[in-house]
C-alpha atoms as one frame of an Amber mdcrd trajectory, in Angstrom:
protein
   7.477 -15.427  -4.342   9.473 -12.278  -4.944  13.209 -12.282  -5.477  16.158
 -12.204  -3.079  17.626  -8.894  -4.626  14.308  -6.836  -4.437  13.312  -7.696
  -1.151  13.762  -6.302   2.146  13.946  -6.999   5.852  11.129  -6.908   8.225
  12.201  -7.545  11.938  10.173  -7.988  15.345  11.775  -8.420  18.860  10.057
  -9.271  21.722  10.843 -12.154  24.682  14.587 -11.533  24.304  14.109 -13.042
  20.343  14.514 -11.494  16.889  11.890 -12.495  13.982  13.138 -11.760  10.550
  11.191 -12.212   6.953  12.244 -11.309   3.689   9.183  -9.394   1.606   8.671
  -7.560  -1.221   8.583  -3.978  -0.253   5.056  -2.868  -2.276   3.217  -4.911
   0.339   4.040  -3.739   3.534   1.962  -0.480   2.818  -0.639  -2.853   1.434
  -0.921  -4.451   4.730  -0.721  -1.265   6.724  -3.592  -0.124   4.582  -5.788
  -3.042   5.865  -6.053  -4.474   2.267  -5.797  -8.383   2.090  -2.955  -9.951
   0.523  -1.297 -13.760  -0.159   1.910 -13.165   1.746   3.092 -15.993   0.144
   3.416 -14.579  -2.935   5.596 -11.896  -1.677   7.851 -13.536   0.795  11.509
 -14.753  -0.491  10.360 -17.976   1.234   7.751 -18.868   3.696  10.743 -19.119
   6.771  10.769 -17.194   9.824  14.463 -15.842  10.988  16.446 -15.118  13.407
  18.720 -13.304  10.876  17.905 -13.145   7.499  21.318 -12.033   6.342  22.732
 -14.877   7.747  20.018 -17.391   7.427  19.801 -18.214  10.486  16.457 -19.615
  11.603  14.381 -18.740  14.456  13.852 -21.986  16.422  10.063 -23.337  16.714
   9.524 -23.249  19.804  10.070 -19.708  20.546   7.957 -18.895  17.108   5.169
 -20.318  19.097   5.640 -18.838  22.186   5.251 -15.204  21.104   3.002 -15.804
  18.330   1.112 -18.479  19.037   1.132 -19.953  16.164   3.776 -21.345  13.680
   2.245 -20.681  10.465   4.646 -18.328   8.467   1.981 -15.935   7.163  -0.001
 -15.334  10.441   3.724 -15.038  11.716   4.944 -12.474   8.964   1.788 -10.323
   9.319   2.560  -9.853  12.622   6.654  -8.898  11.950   5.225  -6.328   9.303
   2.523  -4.764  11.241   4.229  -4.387  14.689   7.646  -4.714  13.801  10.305
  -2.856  12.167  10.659  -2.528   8.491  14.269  -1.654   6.955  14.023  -0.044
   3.455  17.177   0.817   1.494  17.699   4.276   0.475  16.501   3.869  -3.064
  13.166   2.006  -1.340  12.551   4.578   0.731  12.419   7.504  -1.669  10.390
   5.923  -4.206   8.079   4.805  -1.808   7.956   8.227  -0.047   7.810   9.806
  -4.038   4.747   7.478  -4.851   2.747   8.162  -1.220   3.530  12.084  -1.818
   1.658  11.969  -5.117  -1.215  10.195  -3.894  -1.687  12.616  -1.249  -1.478
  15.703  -3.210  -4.141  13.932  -5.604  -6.568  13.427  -1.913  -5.892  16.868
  -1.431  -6.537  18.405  -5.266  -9.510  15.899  -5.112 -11.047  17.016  -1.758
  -9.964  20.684  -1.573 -10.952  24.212  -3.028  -9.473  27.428  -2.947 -12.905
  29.572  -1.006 -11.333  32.819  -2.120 -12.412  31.836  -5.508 -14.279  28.664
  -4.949 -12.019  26.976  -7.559  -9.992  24.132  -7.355  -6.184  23.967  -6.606
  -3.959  22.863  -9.310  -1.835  19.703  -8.049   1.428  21.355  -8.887   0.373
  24.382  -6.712  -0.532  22.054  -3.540   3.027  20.284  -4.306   4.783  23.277
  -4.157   3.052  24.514  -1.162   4.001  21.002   0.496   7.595  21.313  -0.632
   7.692  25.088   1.035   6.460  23.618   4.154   9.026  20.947   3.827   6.294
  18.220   4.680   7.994  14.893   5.661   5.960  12.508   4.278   5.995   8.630
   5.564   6.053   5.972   3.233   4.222   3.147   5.995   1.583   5.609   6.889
  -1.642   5.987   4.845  -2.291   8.947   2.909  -5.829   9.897   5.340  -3.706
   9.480   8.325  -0.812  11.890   7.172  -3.392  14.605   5.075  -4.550  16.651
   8.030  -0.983  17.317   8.729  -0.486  18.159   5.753  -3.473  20.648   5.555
  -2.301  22.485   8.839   1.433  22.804   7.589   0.335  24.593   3.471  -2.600
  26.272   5.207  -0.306  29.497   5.971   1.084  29.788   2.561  -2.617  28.764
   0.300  -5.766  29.441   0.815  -7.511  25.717   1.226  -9.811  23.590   2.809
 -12.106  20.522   2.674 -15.220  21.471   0.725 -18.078  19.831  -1.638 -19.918
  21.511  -4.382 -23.271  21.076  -5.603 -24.063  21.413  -9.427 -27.160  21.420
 -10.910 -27.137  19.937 -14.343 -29.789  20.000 -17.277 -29.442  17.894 -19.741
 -31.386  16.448 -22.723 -33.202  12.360 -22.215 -30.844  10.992 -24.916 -27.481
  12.804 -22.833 -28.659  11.690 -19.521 -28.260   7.768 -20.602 -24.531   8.799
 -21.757 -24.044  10.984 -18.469 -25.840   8.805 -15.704 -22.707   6.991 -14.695
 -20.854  10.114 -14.590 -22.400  11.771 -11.992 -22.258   8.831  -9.786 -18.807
   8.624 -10.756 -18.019  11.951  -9.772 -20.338  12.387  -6.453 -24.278  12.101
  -6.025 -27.173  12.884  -7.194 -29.107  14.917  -4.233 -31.962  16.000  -6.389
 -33.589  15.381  -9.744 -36.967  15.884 -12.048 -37.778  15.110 -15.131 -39.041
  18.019 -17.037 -42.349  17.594 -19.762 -40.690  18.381 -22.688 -38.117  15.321
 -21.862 -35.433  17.097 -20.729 -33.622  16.123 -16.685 -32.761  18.014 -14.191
 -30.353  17.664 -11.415 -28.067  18.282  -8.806 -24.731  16.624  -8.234 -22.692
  16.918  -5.037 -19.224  16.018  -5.264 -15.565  17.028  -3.696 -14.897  20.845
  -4.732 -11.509  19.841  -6.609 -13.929  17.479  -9.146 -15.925  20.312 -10.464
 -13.448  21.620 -12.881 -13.229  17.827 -14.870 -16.908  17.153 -14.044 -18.067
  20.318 -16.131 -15.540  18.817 -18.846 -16.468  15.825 -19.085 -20.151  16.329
 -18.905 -19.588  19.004 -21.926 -17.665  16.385 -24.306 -20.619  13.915 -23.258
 -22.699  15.881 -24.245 -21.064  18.001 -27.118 -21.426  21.165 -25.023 -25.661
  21.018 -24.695 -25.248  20.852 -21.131 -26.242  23.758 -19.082 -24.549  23.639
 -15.717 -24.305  26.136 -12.842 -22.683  25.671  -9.580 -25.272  26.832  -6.758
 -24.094  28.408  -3.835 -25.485  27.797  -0.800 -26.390  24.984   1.590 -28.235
  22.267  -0.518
């Protein structure tokens, strides 16, 4: 259960009624997100309100008339996912602070600059974001809200959705340290083993990885690596 003072409201009307629960405010973008949670384990306590703030209780039988059920957590997924959800000021911005950043890393991760085929930085699409004065929503998920996103920095970077292919040579011994890299990073679309031992590939992967894939695979592989990004259609 989470505690009084760090939880919030979430309200739904319908039939003339109010339905209030108390919940920890982390989960409601869990939920909204499709991921599977124990709502029992961040409700105040497993009642159903008419008004929270007062405790008032919402009577049984009208629980069961809109839902169809009286079980609190069926109940409360429903109040979260169609209802209303009132955050406090503080709530709000650290929520919308923490969705912002994980939507500038989708972009960073996805994106490449195709003037120069290079990634952009994070703090450059952040910028770009704060020029366009992008609004972001703290109950909407970050794939939802990115192609807004893209359409309102497009006029001030250069930027769009690309992968890369990288084909990758690399000594027996370094591919054992390396093989859960590249599946890490993207896929392997093609690879040979060559007679004197040696492997070679190609590794697809989201344009903004190529710039830590090349460093990583170098420190794996104390810099013996010899990499080259094709150009092309694979």
């Amino acid at each position: 259960m989470v505690d009084l003072d760090q939880a919030i409201v979430a309200r739904y009307e319908a039939h003339g009624e109010s339905f209030e629960v108390l919940i920890d405010p982390a989960i409601v973008q869990k939920m909204k997100d499709g991921k599977e949670v124990d709502l029992f384990e961040h409700m105040v306590i497993d009642t159903i309100f008419k008004n929270a703030k007062k405790g008032t209780r919402a009577p049984e039988e009208k629980i069961k008339e809109v839902f169809g059920t009286e079980d609190p957590a069926e109940v409360a997924k429903t109040i979260i996912l169609k209802g209303e959800v009132q955050l406090t000021t503080e709530q709000r911005k650290i929520m919308q602070e923490n969705k912002r950043k994980r939507i500038v890393e989708y972009i960073a991760r996805n994106a490449m600059n195709p003037q120069t085929g290079a990634p952009h930085p994070p703090t450059r699409i952040e910028t770009a974001m704060e020029e366009a004065r992008v609004r972001v929503d703290p109950f909407k998920s970050v794939e939802a809200q990115v192609p807004g996103v893209m359409d309102a920095i497009r006029p001030l970077i250069p930027i769009r959705f690309d992968k890369v292919r990288i084909a990758v040579k690399i000594s027996g011994e370094n591919y054992g340290r390396c093989y859960e890299d590249f599946k890490q990073f993207g896929k392997i679309t093609k690879e040979e083993w060559q007679k004197d031992g040696s492997w070679i590939g190609i590794v697809e992967m989201p344009a903004g990885l190529q710039n830590d894939f090349l460093e990583k695979i170098s420190n794996k592989t104390h810099g013996e690596a010899d990499t080259k990004i094709l150009k092309g259609a694979g």
